[in-house]
C-alpha positions in Angstrom: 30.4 44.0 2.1 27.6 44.5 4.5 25.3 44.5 2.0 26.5 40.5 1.0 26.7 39.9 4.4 23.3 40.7 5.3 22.2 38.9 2.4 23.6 36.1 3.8 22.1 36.3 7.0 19.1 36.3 5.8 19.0 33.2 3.6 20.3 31.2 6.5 17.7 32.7 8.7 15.1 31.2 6.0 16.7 27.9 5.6 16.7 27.4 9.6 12.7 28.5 9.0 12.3 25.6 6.3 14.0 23.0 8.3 12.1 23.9 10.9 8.6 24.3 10.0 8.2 22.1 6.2 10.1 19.4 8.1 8.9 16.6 10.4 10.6 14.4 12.8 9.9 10.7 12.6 11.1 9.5 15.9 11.7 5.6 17.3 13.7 5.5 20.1 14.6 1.9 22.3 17.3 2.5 24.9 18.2 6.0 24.2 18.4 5.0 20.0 16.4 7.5 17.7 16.3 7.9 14.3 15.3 11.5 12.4 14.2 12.1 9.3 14.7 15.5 8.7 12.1 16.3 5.7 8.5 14.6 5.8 5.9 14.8 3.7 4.2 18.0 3.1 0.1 18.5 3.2 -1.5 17.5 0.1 -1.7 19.8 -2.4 0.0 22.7 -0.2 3.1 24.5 -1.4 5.5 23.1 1.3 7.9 26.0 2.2 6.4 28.4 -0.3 8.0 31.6 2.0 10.8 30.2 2.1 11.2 29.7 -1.7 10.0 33.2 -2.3 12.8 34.3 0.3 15.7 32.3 -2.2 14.0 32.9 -5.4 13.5 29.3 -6.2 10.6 28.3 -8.1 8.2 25.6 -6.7 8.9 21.9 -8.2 6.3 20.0 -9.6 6.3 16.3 -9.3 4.0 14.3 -11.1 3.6 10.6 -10.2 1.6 7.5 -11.9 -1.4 6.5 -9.6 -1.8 3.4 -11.6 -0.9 -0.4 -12.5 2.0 -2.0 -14.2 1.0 -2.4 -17.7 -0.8 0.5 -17.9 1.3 2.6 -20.3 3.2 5.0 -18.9 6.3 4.4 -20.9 4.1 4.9 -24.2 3.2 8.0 -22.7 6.0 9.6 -21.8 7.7 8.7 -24.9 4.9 10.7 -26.5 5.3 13.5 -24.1 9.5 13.4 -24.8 8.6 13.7 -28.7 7.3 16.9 -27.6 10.2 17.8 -25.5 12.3 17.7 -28.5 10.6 19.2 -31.0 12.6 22.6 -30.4 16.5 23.3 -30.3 18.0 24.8 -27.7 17.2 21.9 -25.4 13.6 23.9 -24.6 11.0 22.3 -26.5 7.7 21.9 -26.8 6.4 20.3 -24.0 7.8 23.4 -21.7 6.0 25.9 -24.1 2.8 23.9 -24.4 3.0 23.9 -20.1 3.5 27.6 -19.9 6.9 26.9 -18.1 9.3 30.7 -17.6 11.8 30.6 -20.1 14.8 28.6 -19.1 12.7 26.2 -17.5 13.2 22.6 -17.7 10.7 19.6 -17.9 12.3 16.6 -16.8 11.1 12.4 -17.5 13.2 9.6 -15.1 12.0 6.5 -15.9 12.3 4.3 -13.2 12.7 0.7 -14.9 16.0 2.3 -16.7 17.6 4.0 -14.0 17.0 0.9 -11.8 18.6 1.4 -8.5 19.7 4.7 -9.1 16.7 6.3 -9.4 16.2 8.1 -6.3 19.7 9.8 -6.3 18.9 11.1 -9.4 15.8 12.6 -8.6 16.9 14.3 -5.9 19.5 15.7 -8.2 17.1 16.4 -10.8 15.0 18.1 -7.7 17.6 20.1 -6.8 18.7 21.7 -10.3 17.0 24.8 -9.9 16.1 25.0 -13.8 14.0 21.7 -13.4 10.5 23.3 -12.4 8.6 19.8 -13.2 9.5 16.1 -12.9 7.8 13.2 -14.4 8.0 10.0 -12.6 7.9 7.2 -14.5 6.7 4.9 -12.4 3.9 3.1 -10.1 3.4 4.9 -7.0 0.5 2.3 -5.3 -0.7 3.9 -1.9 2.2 1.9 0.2 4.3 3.8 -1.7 3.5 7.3 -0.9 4.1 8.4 2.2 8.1 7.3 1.7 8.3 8.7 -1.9 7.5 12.0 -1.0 9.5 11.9 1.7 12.9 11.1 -0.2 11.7 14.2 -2.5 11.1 16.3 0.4 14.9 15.6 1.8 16.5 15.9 -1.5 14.9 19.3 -1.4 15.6 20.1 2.2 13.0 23.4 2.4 15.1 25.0 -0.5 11.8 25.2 -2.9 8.4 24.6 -2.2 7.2 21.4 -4.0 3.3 20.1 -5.2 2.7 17.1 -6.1 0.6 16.1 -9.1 -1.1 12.5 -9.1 -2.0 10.8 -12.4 -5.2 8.7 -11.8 -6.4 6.6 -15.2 -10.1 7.5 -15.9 -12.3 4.7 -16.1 -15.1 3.4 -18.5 -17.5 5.2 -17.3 -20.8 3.0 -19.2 -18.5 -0.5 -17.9 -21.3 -2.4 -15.6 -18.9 -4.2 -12.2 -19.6 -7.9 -12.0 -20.7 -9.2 -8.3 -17.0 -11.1 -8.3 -15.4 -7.5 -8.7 -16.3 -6.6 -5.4 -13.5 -7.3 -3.5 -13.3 -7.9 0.5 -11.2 -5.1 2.3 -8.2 -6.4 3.6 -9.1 -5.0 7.3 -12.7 -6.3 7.1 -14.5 -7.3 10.4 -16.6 -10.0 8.1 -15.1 -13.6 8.2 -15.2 -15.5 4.8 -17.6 -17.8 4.3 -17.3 -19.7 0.9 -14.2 -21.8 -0.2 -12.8 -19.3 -2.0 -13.6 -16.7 0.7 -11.5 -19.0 2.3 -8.7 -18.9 -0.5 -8.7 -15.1 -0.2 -8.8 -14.7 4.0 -6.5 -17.9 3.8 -4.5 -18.7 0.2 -1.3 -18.1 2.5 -1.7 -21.0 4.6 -3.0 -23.8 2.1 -0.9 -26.4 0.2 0.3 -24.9 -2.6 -1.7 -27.3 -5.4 0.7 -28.9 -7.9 -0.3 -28.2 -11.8 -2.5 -25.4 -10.8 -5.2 -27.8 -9.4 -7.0 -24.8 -7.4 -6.9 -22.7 -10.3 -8.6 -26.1 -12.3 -11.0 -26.0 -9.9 -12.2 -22.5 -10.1 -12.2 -22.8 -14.0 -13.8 -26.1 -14.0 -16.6 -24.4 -11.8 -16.6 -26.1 -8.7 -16.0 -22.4 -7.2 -19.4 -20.1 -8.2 -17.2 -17.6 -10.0 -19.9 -15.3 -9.4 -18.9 -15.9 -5.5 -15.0 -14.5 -6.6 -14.6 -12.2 -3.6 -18.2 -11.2 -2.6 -18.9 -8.2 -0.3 -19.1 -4.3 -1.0 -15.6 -3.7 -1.2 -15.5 -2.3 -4.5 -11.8 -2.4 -6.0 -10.9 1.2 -7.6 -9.9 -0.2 -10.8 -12.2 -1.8 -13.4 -11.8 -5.8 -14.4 -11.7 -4.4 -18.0 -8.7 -2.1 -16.6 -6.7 -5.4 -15.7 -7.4 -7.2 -18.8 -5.9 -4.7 -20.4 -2.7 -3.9 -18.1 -1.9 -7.6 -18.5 -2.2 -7.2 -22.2 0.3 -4.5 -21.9 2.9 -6.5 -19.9 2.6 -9.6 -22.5 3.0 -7.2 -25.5 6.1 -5.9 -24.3 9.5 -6.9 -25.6 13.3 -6.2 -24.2 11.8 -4.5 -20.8 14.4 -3.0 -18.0 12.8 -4.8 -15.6 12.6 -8.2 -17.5 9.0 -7.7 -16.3 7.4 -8.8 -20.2 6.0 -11.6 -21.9 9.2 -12.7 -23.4 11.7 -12.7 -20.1 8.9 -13.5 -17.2 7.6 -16.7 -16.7 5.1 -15.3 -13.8 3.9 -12.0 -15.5 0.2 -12.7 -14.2 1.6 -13.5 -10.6 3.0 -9.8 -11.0 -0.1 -8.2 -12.6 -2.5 -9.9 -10.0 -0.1 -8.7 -7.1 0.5 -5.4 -8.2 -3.7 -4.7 -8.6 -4.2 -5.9 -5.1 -2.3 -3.3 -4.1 -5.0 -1.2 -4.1 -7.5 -3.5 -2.6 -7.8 -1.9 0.5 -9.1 1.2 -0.4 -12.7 1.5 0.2 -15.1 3.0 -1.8 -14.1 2.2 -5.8 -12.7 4.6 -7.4 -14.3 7.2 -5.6 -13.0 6.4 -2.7 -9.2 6.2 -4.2 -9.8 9.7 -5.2 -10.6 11.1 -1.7 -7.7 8.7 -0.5 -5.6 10.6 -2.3 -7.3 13.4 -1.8 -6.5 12.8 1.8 -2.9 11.4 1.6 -1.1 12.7 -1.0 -2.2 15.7 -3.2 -5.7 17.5 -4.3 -4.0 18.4 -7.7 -5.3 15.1 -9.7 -5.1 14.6 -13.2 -7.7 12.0 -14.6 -6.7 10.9 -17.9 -9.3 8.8 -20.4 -7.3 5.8 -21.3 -9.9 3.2 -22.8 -12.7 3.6 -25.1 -15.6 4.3 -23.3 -17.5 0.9 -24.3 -14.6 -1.6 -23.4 -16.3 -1.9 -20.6 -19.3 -2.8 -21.7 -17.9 -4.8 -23.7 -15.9 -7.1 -21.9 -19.0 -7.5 -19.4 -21.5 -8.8 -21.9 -19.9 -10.4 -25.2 -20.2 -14.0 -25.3 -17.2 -14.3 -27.4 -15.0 -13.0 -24.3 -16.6 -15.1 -21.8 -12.9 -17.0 -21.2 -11.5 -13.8 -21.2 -13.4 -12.3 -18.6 -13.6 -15.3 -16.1 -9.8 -15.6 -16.6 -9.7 -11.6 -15.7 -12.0 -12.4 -12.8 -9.2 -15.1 -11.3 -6.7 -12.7 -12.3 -8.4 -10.0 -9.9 -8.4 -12.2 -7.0 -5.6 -12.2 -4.1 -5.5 -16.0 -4.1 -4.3 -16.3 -7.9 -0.8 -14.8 -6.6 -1.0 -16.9 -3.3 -1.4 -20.2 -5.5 0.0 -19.4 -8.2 1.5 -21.9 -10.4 3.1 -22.0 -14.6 0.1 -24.1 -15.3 -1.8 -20.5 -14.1 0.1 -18.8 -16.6 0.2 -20.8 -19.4 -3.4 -20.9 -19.5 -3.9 -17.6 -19.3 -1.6 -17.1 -22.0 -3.6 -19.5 -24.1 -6.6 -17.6 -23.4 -5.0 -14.2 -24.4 -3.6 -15.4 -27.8 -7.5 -16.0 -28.6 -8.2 -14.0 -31.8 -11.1 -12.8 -29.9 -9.2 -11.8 -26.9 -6.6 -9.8 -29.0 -9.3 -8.4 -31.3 -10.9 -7.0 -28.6 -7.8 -5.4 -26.1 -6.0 -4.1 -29.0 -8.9 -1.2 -29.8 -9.6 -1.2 -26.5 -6.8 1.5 -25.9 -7.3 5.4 -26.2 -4.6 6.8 -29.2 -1.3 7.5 -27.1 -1.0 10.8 -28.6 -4.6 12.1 -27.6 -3.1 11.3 -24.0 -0.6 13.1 -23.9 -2.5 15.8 -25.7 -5.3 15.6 -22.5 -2.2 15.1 -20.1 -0.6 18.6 -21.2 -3.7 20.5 -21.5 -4.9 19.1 -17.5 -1.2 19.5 -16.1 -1.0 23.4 -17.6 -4.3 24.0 -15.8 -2.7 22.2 -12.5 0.4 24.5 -13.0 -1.6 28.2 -13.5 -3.3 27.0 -10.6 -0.4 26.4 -8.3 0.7 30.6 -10.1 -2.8 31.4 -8.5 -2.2 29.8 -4.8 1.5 31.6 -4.6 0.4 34.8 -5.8 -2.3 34.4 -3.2 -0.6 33.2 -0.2 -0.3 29.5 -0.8 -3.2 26.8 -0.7 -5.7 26.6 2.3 -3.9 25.0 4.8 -6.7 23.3 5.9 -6.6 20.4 9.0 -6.8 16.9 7.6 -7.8 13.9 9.7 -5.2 11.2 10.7 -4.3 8.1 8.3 -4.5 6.1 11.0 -5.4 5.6 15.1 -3.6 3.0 17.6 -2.2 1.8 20.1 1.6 2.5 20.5 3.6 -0.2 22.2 6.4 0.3 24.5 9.3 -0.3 22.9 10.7 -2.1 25.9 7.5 -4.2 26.7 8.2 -5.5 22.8 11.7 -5.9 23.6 10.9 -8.1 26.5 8.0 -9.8 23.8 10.6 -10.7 21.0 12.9 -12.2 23.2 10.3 -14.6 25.3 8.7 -15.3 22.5 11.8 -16.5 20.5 13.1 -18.4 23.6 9.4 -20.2 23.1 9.5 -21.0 19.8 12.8 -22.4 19.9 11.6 -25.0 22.6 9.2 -26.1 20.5 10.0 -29.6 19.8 7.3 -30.5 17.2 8.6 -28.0 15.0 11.8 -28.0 12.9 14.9 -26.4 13.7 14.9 -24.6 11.1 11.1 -23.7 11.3 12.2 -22.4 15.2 15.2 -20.9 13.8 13.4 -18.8 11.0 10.9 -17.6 13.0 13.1 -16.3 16.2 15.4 -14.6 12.9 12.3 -12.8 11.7 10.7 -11.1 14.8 14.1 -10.7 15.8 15.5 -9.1 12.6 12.0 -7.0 12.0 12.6 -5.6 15.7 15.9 -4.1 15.0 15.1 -2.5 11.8 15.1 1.3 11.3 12.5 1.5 8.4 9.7 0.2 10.6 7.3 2.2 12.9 6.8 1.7 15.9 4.8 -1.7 16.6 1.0 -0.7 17.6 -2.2 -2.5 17.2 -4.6 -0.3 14.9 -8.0 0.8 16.0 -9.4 2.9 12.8 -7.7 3.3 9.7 -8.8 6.2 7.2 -9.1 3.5 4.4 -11.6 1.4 5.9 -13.8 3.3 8.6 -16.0 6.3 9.3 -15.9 9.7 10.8 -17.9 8.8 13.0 -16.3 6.0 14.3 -13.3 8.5 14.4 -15.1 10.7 16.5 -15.4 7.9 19.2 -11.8 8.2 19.7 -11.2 11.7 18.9 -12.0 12.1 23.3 -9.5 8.8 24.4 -6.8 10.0 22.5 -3.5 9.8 25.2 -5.4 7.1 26.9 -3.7 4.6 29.0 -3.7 0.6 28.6 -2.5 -2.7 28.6 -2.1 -5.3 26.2 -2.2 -9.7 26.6 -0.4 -11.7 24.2 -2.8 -14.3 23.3 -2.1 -15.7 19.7 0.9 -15.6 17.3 0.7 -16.9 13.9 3.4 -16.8 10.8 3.3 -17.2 7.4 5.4 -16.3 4.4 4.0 -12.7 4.4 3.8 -12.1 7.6 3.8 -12.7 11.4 1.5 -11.3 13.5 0.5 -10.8 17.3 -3.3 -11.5 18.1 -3.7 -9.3 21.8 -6.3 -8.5 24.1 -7.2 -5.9 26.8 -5.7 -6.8 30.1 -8.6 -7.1 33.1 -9.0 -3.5 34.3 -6.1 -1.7 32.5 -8.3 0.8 31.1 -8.2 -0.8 27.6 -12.2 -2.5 29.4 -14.3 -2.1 32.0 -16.4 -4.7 34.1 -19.8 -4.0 33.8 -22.2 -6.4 35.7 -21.0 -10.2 36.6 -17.4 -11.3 36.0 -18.0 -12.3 32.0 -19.9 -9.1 31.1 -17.2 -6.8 29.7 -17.8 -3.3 27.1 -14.4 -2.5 25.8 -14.4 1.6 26.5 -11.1 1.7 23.8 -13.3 0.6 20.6 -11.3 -1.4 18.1 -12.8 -1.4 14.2 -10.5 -3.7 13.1 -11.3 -7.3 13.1 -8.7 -8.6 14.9 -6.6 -6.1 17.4 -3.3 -7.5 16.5 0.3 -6.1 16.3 2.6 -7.3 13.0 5.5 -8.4 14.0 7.3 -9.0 10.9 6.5 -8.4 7.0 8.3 -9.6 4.0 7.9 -6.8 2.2 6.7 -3.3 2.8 3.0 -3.0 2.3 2.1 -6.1 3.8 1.3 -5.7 6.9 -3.1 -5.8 6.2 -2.3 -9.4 5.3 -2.1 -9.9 9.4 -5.6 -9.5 9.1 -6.0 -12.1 7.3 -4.2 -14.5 8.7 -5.7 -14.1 12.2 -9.2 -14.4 11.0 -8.3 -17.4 8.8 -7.3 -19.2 12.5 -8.8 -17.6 15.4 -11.8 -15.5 16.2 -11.2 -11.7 17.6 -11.2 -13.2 21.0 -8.7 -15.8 20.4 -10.5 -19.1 19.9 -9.5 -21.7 17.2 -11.8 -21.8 14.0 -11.8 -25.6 13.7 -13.5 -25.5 10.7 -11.4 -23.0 8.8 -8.1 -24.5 10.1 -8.9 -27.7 9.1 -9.5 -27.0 5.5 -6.0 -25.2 5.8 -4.3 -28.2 7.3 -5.8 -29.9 10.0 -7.4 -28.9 13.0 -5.7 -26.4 15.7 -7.1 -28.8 18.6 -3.5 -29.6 20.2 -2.6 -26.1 20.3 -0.2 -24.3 21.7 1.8 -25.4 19.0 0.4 -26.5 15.6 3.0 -26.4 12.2 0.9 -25.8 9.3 3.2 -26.0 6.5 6.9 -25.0 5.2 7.1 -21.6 6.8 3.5 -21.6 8.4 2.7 -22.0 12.2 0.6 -20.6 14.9 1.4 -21.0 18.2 -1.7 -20.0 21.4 -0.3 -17.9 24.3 -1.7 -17.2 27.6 0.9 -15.1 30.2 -1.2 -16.5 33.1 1.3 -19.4 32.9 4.7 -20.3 33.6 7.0 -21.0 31.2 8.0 -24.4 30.2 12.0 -23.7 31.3 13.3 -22.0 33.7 15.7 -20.3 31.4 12.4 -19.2 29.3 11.5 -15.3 30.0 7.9 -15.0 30.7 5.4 -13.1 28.2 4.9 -9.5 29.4 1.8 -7.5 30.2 2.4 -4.5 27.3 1.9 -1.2 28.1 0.0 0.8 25.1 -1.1 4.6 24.6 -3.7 6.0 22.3 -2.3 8.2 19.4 -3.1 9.4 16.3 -0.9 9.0 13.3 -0.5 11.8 10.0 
């Protein structure tokens, strides 16, 4: 009896120790509210609560998960890799023995387009069946995605077993030369577009939608220099010939969970185009989405060859694919899903039934069973190295740098912010009441949501900017300031907050005459802004863009730019742009138009850096 109750003692002695050190707390608090996730995300790589593990006798779960695009083939893949799985009775086949898994061990697929909605709960009961030593996701995990998806994995868990996580990162062609019009603009970047399409890209939010496809027309019918597609050195981490292919693979498919094929979906290429620009902030190619996931999520990759190593090439430089590869080109580009239209799709549709076309992307494709033969043999090596790392202590913990650095926003100062600014808004009389109405419900309905962070402008983000720039903070971290409303804007995507530093607040400093101001709080994003509301998670860079699309970094109107989106901002404050588009100018300095209207608050900021 003392024995067992020893025993017990001492396992919850090492679940307190999980709970308390593999956990983090994710805090927002307004008026004495907070919110607490228990079970964060663990260091890449690092055998989360590996101790503790050892302490219950729980082997560590892996989790593998699909860096990659929709269309890509994972469903082929795993089908493959379930073949294996039952090629033995006893429910332990092959793919256990071929991964070295302990006897009893269990290797387990959830595809995410069949379980739908339930998905989550049942990895987290798959997580917690201590026979299931390795999951397969079956599914997209884009970089927004991360952060939250290991999170969910890490609570199911709750610090009873250690987990690593395994990313899945398609190899590319290697020999495949990237066209100027691949080089895609990061969605941060300080550099304002220049060209119409630039314009498109910074901008496709805010302009008419054209009826028919007319925009599209016009790129095709080479009004636009194609070769001018998204210039810059923004390299995109997947390869044009990568696309073609993954929208080949969504056209091809028949009966799909999601209804995502070419059969059920009218806007497949909308989809595609969306889903690819996912990844367009990531600097770097797809070099730098390596060390972003590196960084961010795990250093246990698995690259897997995918295409034949001349696809590349080929695509590039065949005359015979020239439609195909200017059609991939528009596909690539942000402002194909921003104007998107059926006439968009039913051309490229046309262009992919080309016997060309569908000579071309149906070799393009590595054999799905020399795959899964590569994906086994990497994975095995992944898992004897994870053996190694316990049996030694666990991976080097070693210090990574932030994901991001900002300025966190009192949550009271916003407070005060939502509710003037709603009250503003609503006594605009040249817009609609319904325009008013949907604007006040957004800001409003964004503030009171859990899921968000806390508002902040951002001043480096690992994505886009340097260590060295890093280093220029690293000594004004907990630093003081204050904030100026000057500019708010809204589009479908987003709403966003264009501020500056108050006069002497700390955020600058007066060097010289009146005008001459240094900011000492350096900001490397173009626009020091605060998003106010996003209609989906993952877009708030688009801020970003529609900022610089209006006003410069200093808050004056870009007649030129705003004019080619609808007219010039000249009788600002208030301009409606279109549907559910406007941009209103602030300035606190001034009273407000009604008594009744609360005025805009200074906003008080601190330095911090973000995991």
């Amino acid at each position: 009896g003392d024995v067992c109750e020893e025993m017990q003692r001492c396992m919850a002695r090492a679940r307190e120790r999980c709970l308390t050190r593999g956990c983090e707390s994710l805090v927002s608090s307004h008026k004495g509210r907070e919110r607490q996730d228990e079970c964060a995300t663990s260091i890449p790589g690092v055998l989360a609560g590996s101790e503790e593990s050892a302490a219950l006798g729980l082997a560590p779960l892996h989790v593998v998960m699909f860096v990659t695009m929709v269309g890509w083939g994972k469903n082929a893949l795993c089908e493959s890799l379930q073949h294996l799985s039952a090629a033995a009775e006893g429910g332990r086949g092959g793919l256990e023995q071929q991964l070295g898994l302990p006897e009893g061990a269990r290797a387990c697929v959830l595809e995410g387009d069949a379980l739908g909605g339930h998905f989550w709960n049942e990895v987290g009961r798959q997580a917690r069946c201590e026979q299931v030593h390795l999951l397969i996701l079956n599914r997209n995990f884009p970089p927004n995605s991360w952060e939250p998806s290991c999170r969910k994995i890490m609570q199911a868990v709750a610090g009873q077993r250690a987990v690593r996580f395994v990313a899945l990162v398609p190899a590319g062609c290697h020999d495949a030369p990237t066209p100027a019009s691949h080089c895609v603009p990061t969605p941060e970047s300080p550099h304002a577009p220049t060209t119409e399409l630039h314009l498109v890209a910074a901008n496709g939010a805010l302009r008419e939608k054209p009826a028919n496809g007319i925009l599209m027309q016009q790129l095709y019918g080479g009004e636009v220099d194609r070769g001018e597609v998204a210039g810059g050195d923004w390299q995109h981490p997947f390869e044009l010939v990568e696309l073609a292919v993954c929208m080949q693979g969504v056209l091809e498919r028949r009966g799909h969970a999601s209804k995502l094929d070419g059969h059920q979906c009218t806007e497949a290429s909308k989809v595609v185009s969306s889903f690819f620009n996912y990844y367009s902030g990531i600097r770097g190619g797809r070099c730098g989405l390596m060390e972003h996931i590196r960084r961010h999520l795990t250093t246990s990759i698995l690259n897997l060859d995918w295409l034949e190593a001349s696809s590349g090439h080929e695509l590039a430089a065949s005359p015979d694919l020239a439609s195909l590869r200017q059609q991939v080109q528009l596909l690539s580009h942000p402002a194909y899903a921003l104007n998107f239209t059926r006439a968009d799709e039913e051309r490229l549709r046309e262009c992919y039934s080309s016997e060309a076309a569908r000579n071309f992307l149906c070799s393009a494709r590595v054999d799905v069973d020399l795959m899964a033969a590569s994906f086994v043999s990497q994975l095995r090596l992944a898992l004897d190295q994870g053996k190694t790392e316990e049996r030694g202590g666990g991976a080097s913990n070693k210090a990574r740098g932030p994901s991001y650095v900002g300025l966190s926003i009192n949550e009271d100062d916003m407070a005060l912010l939502v509710q003037s600014l709603s009250q503003r808004l609503a006594r605009q009389s040249t817009l609609s009441s319904s325009l008013r109405a949907l604007a006040a419900q957004r800001i409003t309905s964004y503030f009171q949501s859990s899921p968000r962070r806390g508002y902040h402008v951002t001043l480096w983000h690992c994505s886009r900017d340097t260590a060295e720039q890093l280093e220029m903070l690293q000594a004004l971290k907990g630093t003081s300031c204050k904030l100026l409303p000057r500019f708010f804007a809204m589009d479908q995507c987003v709403a966003a907050l264009l501020v500056s530093f108050a006069p002497d607040s700390g955020g600058e400093e007066r060097v010289g005459g009146e005008e001459a101001k240094i900011p000492c709080i350096p900001c490397f994003n173009s626009h020091k802004h605060v998003t106010m509301w996003i209609a989906k998670p993952g877009m708030a860079y688009l801020s970003n863009h529609l900022l610089a699309s209006l006003v410069t970094p200093q808050g004056k109107e870009h007649e030129d730019a705003c004019t080619r989106a609808q007219g010039a901002l000249a009788s600002m404050p208030h301009q409606l742009l279109q549907d559910d588009k406007l941009a209103v100018m602030l300035d606190a300095r001034e009273a407000p138009d009604a008594e009744e209207c609360l005025p805009l608050p200074t906003l008080r900021a601190r330095l911090e850096f973000h995991d």
